[in-house]
Each structure stands twice: as structure tokens, then as C-alpha cells.
N, C-alpha and C positions, 0 to 999 in steps of 0.2 A: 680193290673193292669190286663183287661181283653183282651188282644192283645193274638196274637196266641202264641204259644209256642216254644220257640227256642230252644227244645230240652236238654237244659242245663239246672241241675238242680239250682235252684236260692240261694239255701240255705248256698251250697258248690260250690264257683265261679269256676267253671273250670271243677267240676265232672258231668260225662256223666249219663243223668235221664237212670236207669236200663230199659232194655228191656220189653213190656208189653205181643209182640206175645207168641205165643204158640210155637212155633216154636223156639223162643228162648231161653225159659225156655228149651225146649229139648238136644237143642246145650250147654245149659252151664249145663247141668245134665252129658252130654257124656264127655266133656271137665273134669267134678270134678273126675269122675270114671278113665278117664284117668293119671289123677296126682294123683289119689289115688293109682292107679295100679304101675306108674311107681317108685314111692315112698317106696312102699312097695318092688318091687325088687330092688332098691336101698340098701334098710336098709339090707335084706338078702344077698347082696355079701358085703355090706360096714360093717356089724356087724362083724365078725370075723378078720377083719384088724385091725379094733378101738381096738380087745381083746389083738391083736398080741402085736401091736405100744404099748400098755399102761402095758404090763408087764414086771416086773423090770429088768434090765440086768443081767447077771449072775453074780456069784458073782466072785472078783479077788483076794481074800484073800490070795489063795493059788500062785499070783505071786508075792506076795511081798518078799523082801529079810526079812532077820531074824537078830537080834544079839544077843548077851548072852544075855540071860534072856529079851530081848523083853522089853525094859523101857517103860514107858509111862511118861507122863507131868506129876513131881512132883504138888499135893498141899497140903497147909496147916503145917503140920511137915515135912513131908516126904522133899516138897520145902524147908523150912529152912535146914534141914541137907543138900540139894544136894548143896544150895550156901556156908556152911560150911567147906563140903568137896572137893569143887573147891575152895575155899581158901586155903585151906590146899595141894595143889599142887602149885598152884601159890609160895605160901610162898616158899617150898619148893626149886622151881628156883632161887628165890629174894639173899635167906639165904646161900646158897648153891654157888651163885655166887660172896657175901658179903663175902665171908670167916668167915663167922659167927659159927664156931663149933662147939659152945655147944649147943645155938640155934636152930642151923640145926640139932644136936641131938634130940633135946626136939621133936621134930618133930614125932620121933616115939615111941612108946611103949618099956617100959622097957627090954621086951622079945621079941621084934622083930626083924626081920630076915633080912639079903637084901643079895642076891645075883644077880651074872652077871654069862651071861649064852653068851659065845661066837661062831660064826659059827663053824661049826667043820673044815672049810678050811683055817680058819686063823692059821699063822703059828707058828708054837713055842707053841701052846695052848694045854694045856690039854682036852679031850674030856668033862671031866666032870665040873659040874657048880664050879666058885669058887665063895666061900661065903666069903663075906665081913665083917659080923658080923653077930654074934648070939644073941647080944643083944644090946642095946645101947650105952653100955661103948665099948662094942666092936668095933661100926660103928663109935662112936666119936675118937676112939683109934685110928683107920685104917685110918681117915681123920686129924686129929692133925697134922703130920707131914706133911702130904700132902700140907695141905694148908700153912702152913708155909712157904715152898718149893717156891708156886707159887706169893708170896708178895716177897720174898727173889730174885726172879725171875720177877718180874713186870707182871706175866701172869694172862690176865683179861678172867673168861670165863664166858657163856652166856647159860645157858640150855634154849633151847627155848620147852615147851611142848603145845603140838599142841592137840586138835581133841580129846579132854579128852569123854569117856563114860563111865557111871555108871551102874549098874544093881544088880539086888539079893540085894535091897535097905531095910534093915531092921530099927528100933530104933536104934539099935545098933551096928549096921555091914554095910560094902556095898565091893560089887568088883569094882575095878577102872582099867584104862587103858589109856595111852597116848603116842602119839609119841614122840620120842627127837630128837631134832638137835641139837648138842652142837658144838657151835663156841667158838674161842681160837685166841686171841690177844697178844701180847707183848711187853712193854713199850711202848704203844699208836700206834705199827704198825698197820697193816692191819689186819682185822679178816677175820678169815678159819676158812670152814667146818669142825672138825676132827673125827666127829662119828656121826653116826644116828641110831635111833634103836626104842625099844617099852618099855615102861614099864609097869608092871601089878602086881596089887598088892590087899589088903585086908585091909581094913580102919575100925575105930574101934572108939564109942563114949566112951571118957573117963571122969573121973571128971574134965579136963582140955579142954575138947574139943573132936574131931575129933584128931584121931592121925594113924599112919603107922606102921601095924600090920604084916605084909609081904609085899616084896618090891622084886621085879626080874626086871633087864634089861635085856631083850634081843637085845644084841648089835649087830649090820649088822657086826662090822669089830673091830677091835681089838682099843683100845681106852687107851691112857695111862692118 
């Protein structure tokens, strides 16, 4: 088409045919220098924020709380022993509640130990820990009549152990720990509180399993 030109360029509907003066090439030379300029002080105040913003926060390691030996997520062995030996506290409640005595024996190692360690304000008590057996004839010894006592008696109790943590987890060893609450019923009355406390102890793999290698209550209050 040879008609005059309408300033638009034809190729690109809507874009403006560049400038041809002299004049104008000078205006958009001063224009480039100036967003060059500005650009560049830009980047010199904006570079050292970008270095601030993107460096890592300090670290918070040192406010985390701690606990014995600092466990981590079992895997692999390590994981099948920890669900072994939270079986073996569980049971421990089940058997122990079943008036099951030899069973709830079997429970621990031949030569292991349990003791109850009472506040030193509870009354009538001796300061020192009393040990309930030194071995497992002995703890089965110390409960035999016990439990008899409480069928003879219609008395149902309920250890409930809470809040179990493991640690110093070996093949063959680990330290354990749980809370107790033990409730206490009678001929299908009402169940009550009668004691709370902690237990802690040291678990042992045997040719039989996981078993209970030392055993201590520390009991809040006097517990018959």
C-alpha cells in the first residue's frame, strides 16, 4: 500500500514505529544511562539485605530440653526391641492385675531386683528403700500371699502405666521409665486412686525375650 504512513508500525498491530530524529536517539540514550544508573544503585544498597534475609537463622539447639540419654526414632533392630520392650511393661500391668504370680514372675530375670523407695514424709516409714526381692523366687515369694489376700478379698486393681521412655538402648540392655497410677476397686464398687508414683528400671534381652533386670517404684505416698 502506498498511502502515507500512519506512524504505526504494520508488522506489530499496535507497536509505535521507533523514532528516526536525531534527537531522539539522544533522549533514549540519556533515558538508558539513567536506568542504568539508577540500577546500579539499587543493586549496591539492595545487595547486602538479599545477603542478610538469605542467611540461615541461628541455630536453637541449645534450647531444646534434654532427657536421659537423648533417644532418637528407633529403626530397624533397635525399633523391634523398643516395641518388645513396651510389651513387656504393658504385660507387666495385664499380669500383675490378673493376679497371675508366676507369670508376673517370669517377668523378670532370675536375679532381679525390685525395690519401693517411699517419700521420706510418709509416716511410719523407714528412710531407707525397702526391697522387695533380690530375685524372682523372692518377688514371686513377696506377692503369693498378696494376691491371694486380694481374690479372698474381691480387690480388683488396675496399674495404669503412662508416658513410658526408653534410652541408653543397646542389643541387649535399655533404661526404662513410666509413671503409675494404680486404682483399687472392691467387689465391683467404685474404683480409687490409692497411689501414684514413677518407675525405673533396667531391661535385659534374654533367651526368652526382653525381661526386668532392676525394677524401683518411687512411690508419691505410702501404698499398701
Amino acid at each position: 500500500m502506498n498511502g502515507p504512513s500512519s506512524g504505526v508500525d504494520p508488522t506489530i498491530p499496535g507497536r509505535a514505529r521507533p523514532a528516526r530524529s536525531i534527537g531522539g536517539c539522544r533522549a533514549v540514550r540519556q533515558t538508558a544511562m539513567f536506568v542504568g544508573l539508577a540500577f546500579t544503585m539499587l543493586t549496591a544498597v539492595a545487595g547486602p539485605a538479599r545477603a542478610e534475609t538469605s542467611a540461615p537463622p541461628p541455630s536453637t539447639a541449645a534450647l531444646q530440653p534434654t532427657l536421659p540419654g537423648a533417644s532418637t526414632i528407633p529403626t530397624g533392630r533397635e525399633a523391634s526391641d523398643r516395641l518388645a520392650i513396651l510389651d513387656l511393661l504393658h504385660r507387666y500391668s495385664h499380669l500383675a492385675d490378673a493376679l497371675e504370680t508366676e507369670a508376673f514372675g517370669a517377668l523378670f530375670t532370675p536375679d532381679a531386683r525390685f525395690t519401693i523407695v517411699f517419700p521420706e514424709s510418709a509416716p511410719g516409714l523407714a528412710p531407707a528403700p525397702q526391697v522387695m526381692g533380690s530375685s524372682r523366687k523372692e518377688i514371686v515369694a513377696a506377692l503369693r500371699d498378696r494376691h491371694a489376700t486380694f481374690r479372698a478379698e474381691g480387690v480388683q486393681r488396675r496399674h495404669f502405666l503412662t508416658n513410658p521412655i526408653v534410652w541408653d538402648q543397646t542389643p541387649s540392655s535399655a533404661r526404662v521409665a513410666v509413671y503409675l497410677q494404680l486404682r483399687t476397686s472392691t467387689r465391683g464398687g467404685p474404683s480409687a486412686i490409692v497411689g501414684t508414683g514413677r518407675y525405673e528400671g533396667r531391661v535385659v534381652e534374654t533367651d526368652s525375650g526382653w525381661r526386668i533386670a532392676e525394677w524401683t517404684l518411687f512411690s508419691d505416698q505410702r501404698i499398701d
